[in-house]
C-alpha positions as CSV (number, residue, x, y, z in Angstrom):
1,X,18.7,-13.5,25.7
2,X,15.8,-11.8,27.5
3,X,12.2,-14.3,27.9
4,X,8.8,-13.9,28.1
5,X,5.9,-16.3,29.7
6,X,2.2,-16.8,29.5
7,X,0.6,-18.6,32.4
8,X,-3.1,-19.6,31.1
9,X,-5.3,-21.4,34.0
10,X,-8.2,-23.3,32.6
11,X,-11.0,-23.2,35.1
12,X,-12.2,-26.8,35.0
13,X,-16.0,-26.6,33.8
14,X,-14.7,-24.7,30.4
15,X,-11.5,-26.7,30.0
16,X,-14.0,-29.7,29.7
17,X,-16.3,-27.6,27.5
18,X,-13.3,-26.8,25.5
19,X,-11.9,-30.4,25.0
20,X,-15.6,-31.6,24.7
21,X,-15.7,-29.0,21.8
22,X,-12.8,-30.3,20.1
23,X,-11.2,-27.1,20.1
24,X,-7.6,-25.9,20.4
25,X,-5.6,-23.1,22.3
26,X,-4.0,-20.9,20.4
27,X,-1.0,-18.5,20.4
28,X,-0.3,-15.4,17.9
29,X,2.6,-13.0,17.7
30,X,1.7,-9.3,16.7
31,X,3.4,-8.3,13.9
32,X,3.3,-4.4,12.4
33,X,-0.3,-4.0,13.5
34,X,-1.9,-7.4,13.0
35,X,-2.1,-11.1,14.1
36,X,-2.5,-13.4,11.3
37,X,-0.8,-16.7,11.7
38,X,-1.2,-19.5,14.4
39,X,1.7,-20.0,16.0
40,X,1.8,-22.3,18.3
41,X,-1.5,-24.4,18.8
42,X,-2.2,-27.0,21.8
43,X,-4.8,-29.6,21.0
44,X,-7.4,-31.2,23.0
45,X,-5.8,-34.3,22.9
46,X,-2.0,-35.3,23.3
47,X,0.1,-36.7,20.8
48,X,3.8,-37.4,20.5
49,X,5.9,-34.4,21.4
50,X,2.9,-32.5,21.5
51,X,1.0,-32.0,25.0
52,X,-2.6,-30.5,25.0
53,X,-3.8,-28.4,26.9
54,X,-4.7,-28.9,31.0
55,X,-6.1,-26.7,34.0
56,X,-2.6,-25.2,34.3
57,X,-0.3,-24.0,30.5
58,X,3.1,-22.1,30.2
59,X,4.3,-20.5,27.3
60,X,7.7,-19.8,27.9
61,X,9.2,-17.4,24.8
62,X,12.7,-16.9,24.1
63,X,13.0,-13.7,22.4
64,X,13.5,-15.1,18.9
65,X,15.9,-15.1,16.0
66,X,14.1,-14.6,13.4
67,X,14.3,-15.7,9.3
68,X,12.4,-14.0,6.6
69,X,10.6,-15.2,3.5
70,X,8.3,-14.6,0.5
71,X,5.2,-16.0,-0.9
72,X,2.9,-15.1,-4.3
73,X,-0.5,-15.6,-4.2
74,X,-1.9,-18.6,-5.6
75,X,-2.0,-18.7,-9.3
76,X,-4.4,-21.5,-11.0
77,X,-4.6,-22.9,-14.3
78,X,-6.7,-25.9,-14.7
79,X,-6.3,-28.0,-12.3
80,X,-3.5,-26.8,-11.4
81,X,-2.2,-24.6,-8.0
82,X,1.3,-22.7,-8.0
83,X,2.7,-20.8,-5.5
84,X,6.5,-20.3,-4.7
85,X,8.4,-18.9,-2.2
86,X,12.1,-18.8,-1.2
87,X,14.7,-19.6,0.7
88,X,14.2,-18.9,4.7
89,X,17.0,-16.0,5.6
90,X,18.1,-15.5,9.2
91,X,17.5,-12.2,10.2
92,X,17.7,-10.3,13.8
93,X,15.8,-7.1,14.5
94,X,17.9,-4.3,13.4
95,X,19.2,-5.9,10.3
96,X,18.1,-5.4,7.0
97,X,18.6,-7.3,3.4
98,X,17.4,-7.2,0.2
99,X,15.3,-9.8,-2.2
100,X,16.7,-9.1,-5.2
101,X,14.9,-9.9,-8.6
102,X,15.8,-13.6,-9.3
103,X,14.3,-13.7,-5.7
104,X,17.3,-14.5,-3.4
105,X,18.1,-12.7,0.4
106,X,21.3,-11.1,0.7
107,X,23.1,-12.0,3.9
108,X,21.6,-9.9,6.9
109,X,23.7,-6.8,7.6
110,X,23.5,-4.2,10.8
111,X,22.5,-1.3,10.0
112,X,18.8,-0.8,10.6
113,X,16.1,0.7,12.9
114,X,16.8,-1.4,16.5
115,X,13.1,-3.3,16.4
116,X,12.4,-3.7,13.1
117,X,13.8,-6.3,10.5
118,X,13.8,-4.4,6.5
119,X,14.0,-6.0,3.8
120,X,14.5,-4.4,0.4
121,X,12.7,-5.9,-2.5
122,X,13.8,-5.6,-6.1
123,X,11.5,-8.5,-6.9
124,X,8.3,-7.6,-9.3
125,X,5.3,-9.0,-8.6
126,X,4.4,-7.7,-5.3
127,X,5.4,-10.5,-2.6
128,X,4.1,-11.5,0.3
129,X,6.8,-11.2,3.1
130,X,6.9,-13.4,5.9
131,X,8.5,-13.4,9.2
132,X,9.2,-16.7,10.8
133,X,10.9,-18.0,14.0
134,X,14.3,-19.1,14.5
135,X,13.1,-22.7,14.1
136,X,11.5,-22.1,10.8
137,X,7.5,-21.8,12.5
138,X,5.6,-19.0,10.6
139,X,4.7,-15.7,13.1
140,X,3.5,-13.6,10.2
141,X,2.8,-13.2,6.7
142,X,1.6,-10.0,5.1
143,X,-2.0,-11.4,4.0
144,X,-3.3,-8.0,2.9
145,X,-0.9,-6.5,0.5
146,X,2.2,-7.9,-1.2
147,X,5.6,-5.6,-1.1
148,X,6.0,-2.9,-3.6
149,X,9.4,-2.7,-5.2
150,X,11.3,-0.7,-2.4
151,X,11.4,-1.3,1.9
152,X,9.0,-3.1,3.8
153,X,9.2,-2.8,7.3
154,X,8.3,-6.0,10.1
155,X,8.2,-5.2,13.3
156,X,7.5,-7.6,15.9
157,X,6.1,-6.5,18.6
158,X,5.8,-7.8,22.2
159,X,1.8,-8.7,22.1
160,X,0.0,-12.0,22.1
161,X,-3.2,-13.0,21.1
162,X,-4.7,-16.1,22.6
163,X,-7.7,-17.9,21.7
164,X,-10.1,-21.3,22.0
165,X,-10.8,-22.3,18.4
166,X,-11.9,-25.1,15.6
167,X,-8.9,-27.3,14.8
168,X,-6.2,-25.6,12.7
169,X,-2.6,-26.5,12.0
170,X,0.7,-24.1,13.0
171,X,1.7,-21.8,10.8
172,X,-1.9,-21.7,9.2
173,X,-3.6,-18.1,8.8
174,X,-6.4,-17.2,11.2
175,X,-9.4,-17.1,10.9
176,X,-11.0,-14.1,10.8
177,X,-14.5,-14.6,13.0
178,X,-12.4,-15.5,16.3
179,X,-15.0,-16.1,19.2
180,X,-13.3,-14.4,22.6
181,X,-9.8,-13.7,21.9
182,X,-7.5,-12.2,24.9
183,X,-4.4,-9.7,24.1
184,X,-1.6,-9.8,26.2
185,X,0.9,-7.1,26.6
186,X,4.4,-7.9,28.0
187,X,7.9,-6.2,28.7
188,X,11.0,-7.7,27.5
189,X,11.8,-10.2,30.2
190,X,7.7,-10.2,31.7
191,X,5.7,-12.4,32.4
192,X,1.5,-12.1,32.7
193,X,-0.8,-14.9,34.4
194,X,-4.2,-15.5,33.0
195,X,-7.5,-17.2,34.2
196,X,-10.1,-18.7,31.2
197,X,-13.0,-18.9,34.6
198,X,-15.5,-21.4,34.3
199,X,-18.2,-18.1,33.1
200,X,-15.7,-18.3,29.3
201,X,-14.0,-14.6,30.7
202,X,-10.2,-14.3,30.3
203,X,-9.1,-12.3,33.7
204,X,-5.4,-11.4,35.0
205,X,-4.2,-13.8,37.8
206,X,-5.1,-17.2,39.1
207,X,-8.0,-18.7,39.5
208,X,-9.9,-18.0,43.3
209,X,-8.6,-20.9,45.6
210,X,-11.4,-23.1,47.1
211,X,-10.6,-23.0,51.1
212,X,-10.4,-26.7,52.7
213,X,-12.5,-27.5,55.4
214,X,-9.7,-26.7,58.0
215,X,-8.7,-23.3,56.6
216,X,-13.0,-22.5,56.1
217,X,-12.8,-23.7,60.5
218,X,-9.7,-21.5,61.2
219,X,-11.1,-18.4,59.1
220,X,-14.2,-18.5,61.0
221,X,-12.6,-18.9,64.4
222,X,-10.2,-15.5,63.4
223,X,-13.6,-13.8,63.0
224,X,-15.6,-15.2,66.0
225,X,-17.7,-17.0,63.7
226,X,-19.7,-20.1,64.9
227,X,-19.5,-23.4,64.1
């Protein structure tokens, strides 16, 4: 199984503007054409099985198994909120099923296009689909049309968004007035190294390396520099 990784240095004068902010860091998958759900979220401050984020984060990204699912939109009467959804299906890119109309996944079958999961829908009133990870997280969910009765297409694709932000749970949708967000383009197998500087810019590589007094005396003896 191929990997990806995100490096993401925090320069030190925003990573304490950051936590002082209360914000988290954010990762997003790119789905189709879009980002819409948080998918992994780092906190300013560490809980249980959950570190936050420091001057130095790895993502490391197994390329996923994936499960698919369905949502309405929320319906109200009264008081009252109902949405449904059912149950999560593994799926792999290049496999295809079908929702049929009681609302139930037919196993996953070969068969399809090589990077894109199908799914079929025979269900009426125009689902949203969802593509989550193997561990059940949501990546995606089609927030701006529900599936018509015939294919819908997800493809993943190998771009991440990434993001400082207000406090918002996994899995939630984003929000759409994001303040700075970086895109990150990567190869099956790639990796890419980011610097947040201390001016709030995302740039490629690490962050500048402040010369001890040693190397600063060495350097200026290389270039006949006084003392």
């Amino acid at each position: 199984m191929s990997s990806q990784q995100i490096i993401v240095y925090i320069e030190e004068e925003q990573l304490i503007a950051q936590k002082n902010n209360n914000y988290s860091l954010y990762l997003a998958k790119k789905v189709n054409n879009d980002f819409t759900v948080i998918w992994q979220s780092k906190g300013p401050v560490a809980t249980v099985n959950n570190p936050s984020y420091q001057y130095r984060n790895t993502f490391d990204i197994a390329t996923p198994s994936f499960m698919v699912n369905f949502t309405n939109d929320p319906v109200s009467s009264g008081d009252v909120t109902f949405t449904s959804g059912g149950r999560n299906l593994p799926i792999s890119t290049g496999q295809t099923t079908t929702l049929d109309a009681n609302g139930v996944f037919t196993p996953a079958k070969n068969g399809g296009v090589p990077s894109d999961v199908l799914i079929k829908n025979e269900l009426q009133g125009n689902p949203h689909a969802i593509l989550l990870d193997s561990n059940g997280n949501n990546i995606w969910v089609n927030r701006q049309s529900g599936m018509n009765i015939g294919p819908a297409t997800l493809t993943p694709k190998s771009q991440y968004q990434l993001w400082f932000g207000n406090i918002q749970e996994t899995g939630s949708l984003i929000a759409i007035n994001l303040s700075n967000p970086y895109v990150a383009t990567l190869q099956d197998g790639g990796s890419i190294t980011l610097t947040y500087n201390d001016s709030g810019v995302w740039v490629t590589g690490e962050p500048a390396r402040v010369l001890s007094a040693s190397e600063v005396r060495a350097l200026h003896a290389r270039l006949g520099i006084a003392a």
